[in-house]
PLY file of the C-alpha trace (Angstrom):
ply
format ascii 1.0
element vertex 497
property float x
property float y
property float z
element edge 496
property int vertex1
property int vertex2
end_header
29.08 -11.66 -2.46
30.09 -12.70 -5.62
29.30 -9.84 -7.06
31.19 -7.45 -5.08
34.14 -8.85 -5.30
33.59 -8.72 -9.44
32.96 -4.93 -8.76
36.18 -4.39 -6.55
37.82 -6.12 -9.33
36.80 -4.59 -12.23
36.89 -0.84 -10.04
40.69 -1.81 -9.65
41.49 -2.44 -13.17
39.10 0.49 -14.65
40.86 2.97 -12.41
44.22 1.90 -12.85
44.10 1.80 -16.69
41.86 4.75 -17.06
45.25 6.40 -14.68
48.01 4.89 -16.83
46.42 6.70 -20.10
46.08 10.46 -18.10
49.55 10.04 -16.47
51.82 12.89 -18.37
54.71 12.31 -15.99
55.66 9.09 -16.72
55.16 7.17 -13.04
51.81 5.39 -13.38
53.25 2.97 -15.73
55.47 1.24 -12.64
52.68 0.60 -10.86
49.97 0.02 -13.68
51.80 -1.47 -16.60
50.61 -4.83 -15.95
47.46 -4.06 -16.58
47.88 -2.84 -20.14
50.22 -6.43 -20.92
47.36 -8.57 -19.71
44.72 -7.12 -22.15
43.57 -9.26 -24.67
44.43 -8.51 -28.08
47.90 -6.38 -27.28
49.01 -9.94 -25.51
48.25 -11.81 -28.80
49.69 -9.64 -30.73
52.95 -9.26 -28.39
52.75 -12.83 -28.70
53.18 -12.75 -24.98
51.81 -16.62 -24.99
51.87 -16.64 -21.20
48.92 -14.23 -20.79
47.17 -15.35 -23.90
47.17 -19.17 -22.38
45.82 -17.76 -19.07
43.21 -15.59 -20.36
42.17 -18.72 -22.04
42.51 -20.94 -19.38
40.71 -18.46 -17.16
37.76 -18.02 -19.49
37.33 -21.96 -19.73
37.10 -22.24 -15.96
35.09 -19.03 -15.04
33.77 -17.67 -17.87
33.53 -14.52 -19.66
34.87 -12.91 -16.50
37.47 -10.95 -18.69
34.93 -8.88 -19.94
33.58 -7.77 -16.81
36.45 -6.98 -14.67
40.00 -6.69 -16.95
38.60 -5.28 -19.91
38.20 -1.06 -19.60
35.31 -0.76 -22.28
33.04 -3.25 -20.65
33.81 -1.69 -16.93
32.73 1.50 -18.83
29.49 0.19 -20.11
28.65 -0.98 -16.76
29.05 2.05 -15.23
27.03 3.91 -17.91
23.97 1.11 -17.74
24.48 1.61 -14.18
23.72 5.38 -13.82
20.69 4.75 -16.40
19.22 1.74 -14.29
19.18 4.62 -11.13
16.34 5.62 -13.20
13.20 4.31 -10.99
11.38 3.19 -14.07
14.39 1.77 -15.53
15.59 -0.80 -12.98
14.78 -3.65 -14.37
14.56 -2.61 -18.18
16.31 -5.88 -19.72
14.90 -8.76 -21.37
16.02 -11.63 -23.41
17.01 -11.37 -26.99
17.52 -13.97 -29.61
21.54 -13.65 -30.47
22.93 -11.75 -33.57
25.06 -14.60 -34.43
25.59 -13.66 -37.73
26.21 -10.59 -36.78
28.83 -11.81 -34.13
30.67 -13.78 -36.13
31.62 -11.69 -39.50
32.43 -8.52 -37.39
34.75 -11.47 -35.92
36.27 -12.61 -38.96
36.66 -9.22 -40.75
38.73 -8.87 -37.97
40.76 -11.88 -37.93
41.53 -10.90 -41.60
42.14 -7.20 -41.02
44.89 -8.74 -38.38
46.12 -10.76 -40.89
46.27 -8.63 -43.93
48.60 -5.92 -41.51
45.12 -3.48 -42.14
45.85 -2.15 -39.08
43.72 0.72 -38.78
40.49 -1.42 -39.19
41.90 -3.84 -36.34
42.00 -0.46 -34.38
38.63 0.73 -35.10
36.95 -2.69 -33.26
39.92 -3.40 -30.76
38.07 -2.66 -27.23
41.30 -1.79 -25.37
42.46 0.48 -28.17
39.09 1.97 -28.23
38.71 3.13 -24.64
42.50 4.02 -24.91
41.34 6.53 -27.36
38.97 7.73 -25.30
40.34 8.77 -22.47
43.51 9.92 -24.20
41.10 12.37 -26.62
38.11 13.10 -24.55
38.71 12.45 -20.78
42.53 14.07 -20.62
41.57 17.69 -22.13
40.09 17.63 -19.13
42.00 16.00 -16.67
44.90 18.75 -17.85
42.62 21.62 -17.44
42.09 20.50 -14.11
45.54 19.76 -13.29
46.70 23.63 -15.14
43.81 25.30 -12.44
45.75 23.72 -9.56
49.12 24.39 -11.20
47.89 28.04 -11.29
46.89 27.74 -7.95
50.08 26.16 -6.56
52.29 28.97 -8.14
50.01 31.64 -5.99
51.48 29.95 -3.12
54.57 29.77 -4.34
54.51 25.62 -4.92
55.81 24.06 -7.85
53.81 20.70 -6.77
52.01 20.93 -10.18
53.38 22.06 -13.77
51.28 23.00 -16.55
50.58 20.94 -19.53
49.48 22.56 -23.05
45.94 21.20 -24.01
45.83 20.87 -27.91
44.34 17.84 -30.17
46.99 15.72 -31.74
45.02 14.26 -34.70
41.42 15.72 -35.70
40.62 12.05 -37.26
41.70 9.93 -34.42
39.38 12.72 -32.36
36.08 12.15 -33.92
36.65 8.74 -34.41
37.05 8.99 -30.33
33.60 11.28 -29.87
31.81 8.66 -32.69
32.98 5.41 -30.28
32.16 6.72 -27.02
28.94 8.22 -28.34
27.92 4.30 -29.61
29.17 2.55 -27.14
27.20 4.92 -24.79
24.15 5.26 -26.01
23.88 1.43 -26.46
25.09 1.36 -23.30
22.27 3.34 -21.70
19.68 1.92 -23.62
20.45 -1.95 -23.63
23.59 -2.64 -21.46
26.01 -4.89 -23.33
24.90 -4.76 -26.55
28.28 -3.85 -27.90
30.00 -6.32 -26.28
28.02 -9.08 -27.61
27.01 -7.66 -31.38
30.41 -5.28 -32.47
33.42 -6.45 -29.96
35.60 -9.53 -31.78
37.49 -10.48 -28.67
33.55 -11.11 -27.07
33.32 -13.08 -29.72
35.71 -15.23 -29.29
36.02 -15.32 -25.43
32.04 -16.17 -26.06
33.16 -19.58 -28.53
34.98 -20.62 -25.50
32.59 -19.60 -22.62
30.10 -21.72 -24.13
32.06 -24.77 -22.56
33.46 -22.67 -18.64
33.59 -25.41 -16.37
31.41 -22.81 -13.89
28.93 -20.49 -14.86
25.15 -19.20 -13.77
23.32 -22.16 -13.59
19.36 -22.40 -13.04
17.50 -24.60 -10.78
14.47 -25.65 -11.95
12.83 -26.99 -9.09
13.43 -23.77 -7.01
12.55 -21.10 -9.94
9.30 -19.69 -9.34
9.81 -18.07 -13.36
9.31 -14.34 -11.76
11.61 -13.12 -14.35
13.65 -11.07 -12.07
17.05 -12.45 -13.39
16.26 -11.73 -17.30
15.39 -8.24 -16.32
18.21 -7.57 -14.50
20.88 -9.32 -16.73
22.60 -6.23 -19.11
23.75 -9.32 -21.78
19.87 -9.89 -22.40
21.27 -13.73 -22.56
18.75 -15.32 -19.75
15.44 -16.57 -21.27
13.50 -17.03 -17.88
10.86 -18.68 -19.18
12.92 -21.44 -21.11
15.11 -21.44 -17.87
18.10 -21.05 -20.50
21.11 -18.82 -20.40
22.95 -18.27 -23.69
26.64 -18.41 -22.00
28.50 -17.27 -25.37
26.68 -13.79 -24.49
26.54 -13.98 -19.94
29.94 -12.01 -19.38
29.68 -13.30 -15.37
28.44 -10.40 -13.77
26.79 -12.14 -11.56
23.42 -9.39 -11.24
21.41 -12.40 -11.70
22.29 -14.54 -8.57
22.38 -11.61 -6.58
18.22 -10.37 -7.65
17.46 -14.15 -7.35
15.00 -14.16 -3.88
14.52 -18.25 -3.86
18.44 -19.01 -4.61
17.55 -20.65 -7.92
20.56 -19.48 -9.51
24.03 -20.15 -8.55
27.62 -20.28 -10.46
28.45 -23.38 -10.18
29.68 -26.92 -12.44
26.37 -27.16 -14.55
26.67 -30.99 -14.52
26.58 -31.00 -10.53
23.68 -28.70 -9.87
20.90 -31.17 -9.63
17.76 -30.65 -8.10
18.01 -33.37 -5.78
21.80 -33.10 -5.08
21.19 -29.10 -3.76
20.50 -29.65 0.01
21.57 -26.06 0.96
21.63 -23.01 -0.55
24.52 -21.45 0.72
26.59 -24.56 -1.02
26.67 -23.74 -4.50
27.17 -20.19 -4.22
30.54 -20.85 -1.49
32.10 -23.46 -3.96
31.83 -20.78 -7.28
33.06 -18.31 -4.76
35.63 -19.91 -3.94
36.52 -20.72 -7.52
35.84 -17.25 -8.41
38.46 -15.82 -5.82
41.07 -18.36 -7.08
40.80 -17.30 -10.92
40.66 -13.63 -10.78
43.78 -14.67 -7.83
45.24 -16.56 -10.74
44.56 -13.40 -13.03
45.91 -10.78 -10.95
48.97 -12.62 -9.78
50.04 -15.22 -12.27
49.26 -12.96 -15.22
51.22 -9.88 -14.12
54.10 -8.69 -16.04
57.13 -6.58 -13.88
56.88 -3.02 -14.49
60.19 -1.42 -15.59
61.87 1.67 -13.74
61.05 4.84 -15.11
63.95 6.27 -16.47
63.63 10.82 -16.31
63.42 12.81 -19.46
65.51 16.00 -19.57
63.00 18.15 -19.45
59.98 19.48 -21.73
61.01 20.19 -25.32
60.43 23.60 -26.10
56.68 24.69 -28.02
57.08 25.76 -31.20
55.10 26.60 -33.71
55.20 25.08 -36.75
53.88 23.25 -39.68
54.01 19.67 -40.45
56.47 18.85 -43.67
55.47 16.39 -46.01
57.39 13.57 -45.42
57.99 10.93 -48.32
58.15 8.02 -45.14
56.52 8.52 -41.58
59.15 8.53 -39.10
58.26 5.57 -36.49
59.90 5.44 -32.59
62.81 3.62 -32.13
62.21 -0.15 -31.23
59.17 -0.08 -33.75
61.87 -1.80 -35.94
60.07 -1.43 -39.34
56.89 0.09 -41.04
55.55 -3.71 -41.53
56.17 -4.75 -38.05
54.65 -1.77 -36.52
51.65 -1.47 -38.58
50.82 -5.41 -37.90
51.34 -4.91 -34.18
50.12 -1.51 -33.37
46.32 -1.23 -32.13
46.21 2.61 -32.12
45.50 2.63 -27.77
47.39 5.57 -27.71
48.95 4.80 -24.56
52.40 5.91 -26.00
50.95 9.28 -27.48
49.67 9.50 -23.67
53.47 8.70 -22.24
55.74 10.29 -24.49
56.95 13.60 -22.60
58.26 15.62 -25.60
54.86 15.72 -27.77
56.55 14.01 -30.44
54.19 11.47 -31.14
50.27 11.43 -32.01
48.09 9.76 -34.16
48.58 9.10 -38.24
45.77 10.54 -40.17
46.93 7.93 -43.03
44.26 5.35 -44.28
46.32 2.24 -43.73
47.64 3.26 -40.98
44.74 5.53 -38.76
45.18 5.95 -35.68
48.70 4.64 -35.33
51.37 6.75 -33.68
53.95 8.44 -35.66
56.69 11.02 -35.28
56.31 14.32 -35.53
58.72 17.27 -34.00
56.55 20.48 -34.54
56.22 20.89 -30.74
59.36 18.79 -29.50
62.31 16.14 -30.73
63.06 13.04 -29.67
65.66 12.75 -26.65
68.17 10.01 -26.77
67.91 9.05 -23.33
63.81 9.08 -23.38
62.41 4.96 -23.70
59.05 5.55 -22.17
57.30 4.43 -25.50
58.82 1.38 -25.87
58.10 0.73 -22.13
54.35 1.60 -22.18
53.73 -0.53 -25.24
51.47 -3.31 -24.77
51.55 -5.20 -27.98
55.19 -5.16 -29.06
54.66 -2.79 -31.98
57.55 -0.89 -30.10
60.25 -3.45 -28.46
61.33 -2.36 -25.49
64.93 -1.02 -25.63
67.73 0.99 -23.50
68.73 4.24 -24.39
72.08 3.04 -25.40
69.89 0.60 -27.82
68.22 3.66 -29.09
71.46 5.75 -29.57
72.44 3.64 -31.95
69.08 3.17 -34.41
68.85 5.12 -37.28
64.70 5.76 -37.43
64.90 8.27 -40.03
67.96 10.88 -41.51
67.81 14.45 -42.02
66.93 16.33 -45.38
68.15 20.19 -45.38
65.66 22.73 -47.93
67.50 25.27 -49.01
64.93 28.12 -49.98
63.79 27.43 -45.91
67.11 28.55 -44.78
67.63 31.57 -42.47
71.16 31.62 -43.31
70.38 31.53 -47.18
67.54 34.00 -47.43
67.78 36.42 -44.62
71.92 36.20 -44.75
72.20 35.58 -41.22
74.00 33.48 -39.07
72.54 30.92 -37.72
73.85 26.90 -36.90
70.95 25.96 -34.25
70.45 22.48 -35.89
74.01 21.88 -35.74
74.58 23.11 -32.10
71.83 20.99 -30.88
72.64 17.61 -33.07
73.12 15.12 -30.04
75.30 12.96 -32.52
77.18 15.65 -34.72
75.74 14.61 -37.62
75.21 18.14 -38.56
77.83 20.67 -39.75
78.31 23.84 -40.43
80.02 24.52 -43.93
81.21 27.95 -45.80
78.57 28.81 -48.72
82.24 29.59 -50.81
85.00 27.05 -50.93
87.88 27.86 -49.25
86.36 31.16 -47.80
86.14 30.77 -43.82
84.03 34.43 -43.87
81.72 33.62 -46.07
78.23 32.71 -44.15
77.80 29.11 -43.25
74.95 26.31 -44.15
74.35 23.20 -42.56
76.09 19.76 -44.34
74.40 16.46 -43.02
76.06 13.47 -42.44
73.51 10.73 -42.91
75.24 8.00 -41.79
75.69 9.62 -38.19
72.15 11.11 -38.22
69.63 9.02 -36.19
66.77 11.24 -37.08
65.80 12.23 -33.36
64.54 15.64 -34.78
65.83 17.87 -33.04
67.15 19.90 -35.59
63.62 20.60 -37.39
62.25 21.00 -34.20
64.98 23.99 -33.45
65.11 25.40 -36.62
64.02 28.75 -36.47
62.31 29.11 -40.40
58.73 29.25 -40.58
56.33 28.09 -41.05
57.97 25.00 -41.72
61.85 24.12 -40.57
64.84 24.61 -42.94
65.68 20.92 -42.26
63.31 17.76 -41.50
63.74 14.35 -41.10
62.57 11.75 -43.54
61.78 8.52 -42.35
63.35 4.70 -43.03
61.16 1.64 -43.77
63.48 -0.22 -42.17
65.53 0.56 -39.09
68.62 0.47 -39.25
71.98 0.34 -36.65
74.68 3.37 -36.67
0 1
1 2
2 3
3 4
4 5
5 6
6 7
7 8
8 9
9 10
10 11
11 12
12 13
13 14
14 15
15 16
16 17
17 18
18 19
19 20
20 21
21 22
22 23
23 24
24 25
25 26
26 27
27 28
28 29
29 30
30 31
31 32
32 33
33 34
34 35
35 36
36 37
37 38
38 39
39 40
40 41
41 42
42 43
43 44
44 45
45 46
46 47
47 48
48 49
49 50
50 51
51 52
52 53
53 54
54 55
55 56
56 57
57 58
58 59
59 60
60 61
61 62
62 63
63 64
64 65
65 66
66 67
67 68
68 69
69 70
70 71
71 72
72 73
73 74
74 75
75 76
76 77
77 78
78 79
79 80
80 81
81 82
82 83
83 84
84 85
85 86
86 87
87 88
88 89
89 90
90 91
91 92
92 93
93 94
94 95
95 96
96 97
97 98
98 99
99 100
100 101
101 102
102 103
103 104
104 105
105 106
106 107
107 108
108 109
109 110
110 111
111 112
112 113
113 114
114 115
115 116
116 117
117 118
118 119
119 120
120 121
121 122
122 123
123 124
124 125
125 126
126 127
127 128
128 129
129 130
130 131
131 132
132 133
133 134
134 135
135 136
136 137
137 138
138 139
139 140
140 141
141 142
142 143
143 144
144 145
145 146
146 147
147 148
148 149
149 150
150 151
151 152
152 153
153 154
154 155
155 156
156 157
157 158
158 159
159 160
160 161
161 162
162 163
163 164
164 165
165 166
166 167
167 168
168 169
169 170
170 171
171 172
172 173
173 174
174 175
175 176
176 177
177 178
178 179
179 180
180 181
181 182
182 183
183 184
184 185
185 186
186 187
187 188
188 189
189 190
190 191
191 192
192 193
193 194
194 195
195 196
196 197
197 198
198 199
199 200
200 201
201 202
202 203
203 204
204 205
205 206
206 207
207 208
208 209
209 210
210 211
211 212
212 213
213 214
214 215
215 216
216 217
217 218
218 219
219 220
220 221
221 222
222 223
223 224
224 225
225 226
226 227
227 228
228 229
229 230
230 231
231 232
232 233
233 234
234 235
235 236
236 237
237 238
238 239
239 240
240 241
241 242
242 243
243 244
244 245
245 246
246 247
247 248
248 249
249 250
250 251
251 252
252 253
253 254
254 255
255 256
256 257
257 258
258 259
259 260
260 261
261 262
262 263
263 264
264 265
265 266
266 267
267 268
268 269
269 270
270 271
271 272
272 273
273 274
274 275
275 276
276 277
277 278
278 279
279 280
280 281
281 282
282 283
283 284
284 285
285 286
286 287
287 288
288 289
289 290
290 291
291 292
292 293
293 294
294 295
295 296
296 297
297 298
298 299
299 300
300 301
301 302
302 303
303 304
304 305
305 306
306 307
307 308
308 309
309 310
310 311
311 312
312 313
313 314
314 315
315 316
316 317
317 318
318 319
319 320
320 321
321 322
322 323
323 324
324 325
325 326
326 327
327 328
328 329
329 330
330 331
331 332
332 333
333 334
334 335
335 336
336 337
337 338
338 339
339 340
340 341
341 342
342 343
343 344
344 345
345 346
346 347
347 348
348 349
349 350
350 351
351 352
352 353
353 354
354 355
355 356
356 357
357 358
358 359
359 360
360 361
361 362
362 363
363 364
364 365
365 366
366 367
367 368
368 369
369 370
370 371
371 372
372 373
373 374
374 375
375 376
376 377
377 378
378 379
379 380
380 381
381 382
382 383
383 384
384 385
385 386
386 387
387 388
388 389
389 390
390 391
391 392
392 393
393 394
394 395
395 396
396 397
397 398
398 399
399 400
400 401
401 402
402 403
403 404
404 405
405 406
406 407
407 408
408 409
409 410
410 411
411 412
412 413
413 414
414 415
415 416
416 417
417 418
418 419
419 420
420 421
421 422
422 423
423 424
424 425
425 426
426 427
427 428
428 429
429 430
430 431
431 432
432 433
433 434
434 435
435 436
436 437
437 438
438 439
439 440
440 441
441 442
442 443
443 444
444 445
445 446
446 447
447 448
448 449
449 450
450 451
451 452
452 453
453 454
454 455
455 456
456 457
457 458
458 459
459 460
460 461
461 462
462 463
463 464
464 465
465 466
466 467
467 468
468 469
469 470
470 471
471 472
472 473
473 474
474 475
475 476
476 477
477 478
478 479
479 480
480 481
481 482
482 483
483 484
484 485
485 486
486 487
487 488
488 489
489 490
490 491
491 492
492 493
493 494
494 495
495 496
């Protein structure tokens, strides 16, 4: 029993974040937000101390239950050691091994001081959330858009506009590979040996493990009943039961539960370990009812207590247009608006990609930067940033992006805009042109006479950079190629207009 409720559980959460991250339209998040707030790692480093004292709280009581129902990568894992134990030979392929605590514990504080140090991109590469974020976003939406561009086809046929297309391209050819290199790891040790990731590689297994070591319930082996067939070692995926000692490592059991349910003689049962006494056990069913009982009431506590309002959607205006173009070279990357300053952002952001998955207009994707890989940044090749689009700031888990209004974001000056002469339309083709001043949402942008004083002499844009909130639309409407007459160079610091 307790079992499937862990597997209704964890189905709930795995589906609903694996959702949130193929969403393109923006709705998901309402419903699914939650889930993303009540990870781990974006909670402590949103310093969203409510979560990060239940997580806690609920680990003490119940376990390493985090790892096998709220976090995505170890619902993933499961399912992938799943499909390989369908194998007949394979069933029961696990057997204790001795703990890589040394192992463990530097990947842990490498970690810690790549958190620290604002390194953010190494914090990325181990982050578990961030890492199945990336994932999905690079290898499991190509295909969910494919799929969703057949039935837009489709739909059109029969003259229903139920569907839209979506363009399929790759946003970052670093952040991609590093995607097909984690999901080919985690899978293969996956396939092979269950959990191994989780409890070798993951940091926040680490340290859930430090405090699962003293969960007030957990598996708990009685001796007098255990006949030693070994069924529970060779069906528990965190190799952490030595059957034959009649010990389970708890820093490494991430409360599954596999083992009480293979047990035939109802040795094991998740209960108080200081209770279950040999002679105190009268009935079998006992033991097993009171951890269920628990068990219902934390992952209750989890679901409910934990849960963090989603916000309204607010609409986009529609789909930038698709242009193409070349990136500039920009002296500063241009952040979104709430990200408040290169420091902040880097020390908060965990590279999920959850924004990249939410923003409407293509403007953001993932920095190919050292220090900062993975990260979102802005870039307005295939769209610009629309004043009254928030979505980022309302997806983000961590609080790299605060959330803000539109009227918030109106008035922050992420970047200002630089105009190149020799890229000019107006300059070297002597035409006229004033797109990036016609489509300036905050007249920042001017059209001047190339002669003083001469109203009929042809016209070049003048920038006011104290108006100029660097939203990009102008380089993304510019009309040079390959790369835009006028781009926007981005601020350290954010600053108010």
């Amino acid at each position: 029993m307790l079992r499937k409720i862990r597997i209704v559980l964890a189905a709930l959460f795995f589906v609903g974040i694996t959702l949130m991250f193929l969403d393109f339209t923006g709705t998901l998040h309402t419903w699914f937000g939650w889930m993303a707030k009540v990870q781990f790692l974006p909670a402590v480093l949103a310093l969203n101390v409510g979560v990060v004292v239940g997580l806690v709280a609920l680990t003490l009581i119940l376990g390493r239950v985090y790892c096998s129902v709220v976090c995505p990568l170890g619902v993933m894992q499961d399912i992938i050691s799943w499909i390989s134990g369908r194998r007949k030979k394979h069933r029961h392929r696990f057997s204790y091994s001795r703990p890589l605590t040394v192992l463990r514990y530097a990947v842990l504080v490498l970690f810690i001081i790549a958190l620290v140090a604002g390194v953010g991109s190494a914090a990325a590469l181990l982050a578990p959330y961030s890492s199945y974020g990336r994932i999905v976003q690079n290898l499991f939406s190509p295909v969910y858009l494919c799929a969703n561009n057949l039935l837009a086809g489709m739909a059109e046929r029969m003259e229903s506009y139920a569907f839209y297309e979506r363009e399929v391209w790759v946003r970052s050819v670093s952040t991609f590979a590093i995607a097909i290199a984690t999901f080919v790891l985690i899978a293969v040790l996956a396939w092979r040996s269950g959990r191994t990731y989780c409890n070798t590689i993951c940091p926040v297994g680490s340290f859930l493990g430090l405090l699962a070591r003293y969960s007030w319930l957990k598996p708990v082996i009685n001796t007098e009943k255990c006949n030693s067939c070994g069924l529970c070692g060779m069906s528990c995926k965190a190799s952490c039961i030595d059957s034959k000692a009649h010990a389970i490592d708890y820093s490494r059991c991430v409360g599954c539960m596999d083992c009480i349910s293979v047990c035939k003689h109802g040795a094991l049962s998740y209960a108080h370990a200081a209770k279950v006494k040999a002679e105190d056990i009268q009935d079998n069913t006992s033991a097993p009812d009171t951890g269920r009982r628990a068990f219902l009431a934390g992952t209750a506590m989890l679901a409910t207590g934990l849960a963090v309002k989603a916000q309204e959607k607010k609409v986009d205006g529609g789909l930038a247009a698709i242009l193409d173009k070349e990136k500039p070279t920009r002296q500063t990357p241009v952040v979104p608006p709430g990200a408040v300053a290169l420091r902040h952002f880097a020390q908060h952001c965990t590279g999920c990609q959850l924004c990249v998955s939410a923003c409407p207009n293509d403007v953001l994707r993932p920095s190919s930067g050292l220090m900062t890989l993975m990260q979102p940044e802005m870039s307005f090749e295939r769209g610009y940033c629309r004043p009254e689009c928030t979505k980022c700031s309302e997806v983000c888990p961590t609080g790299a992006i605060l959330e803000i209004t539109s009227a918030d974001k109106a008035a922050t000056q992420v970047g200002h805009a630089v105009w190149v002469k020799k890229n000019c339309v107006a300059v070297n083709d002597n035409v006229a042109c004033d797109n990036c001043a016609r489509h300036c949402p905050t007249g920042a942008i001017t059209m001047i006479p190339t002669v003083a004083g001469d109203d009929e002499s042809r016209k070049i844009p003048s920038i006011n950079t104290e108006r100029c909130i660097g939203c990009g639309a102008c380089e993304n409407l510019c009309p040079a190629r390959p790369f835009s007459a006028i781009y926007v160079e981005g601020h350290e610091v954010h600053r108010n207009v």
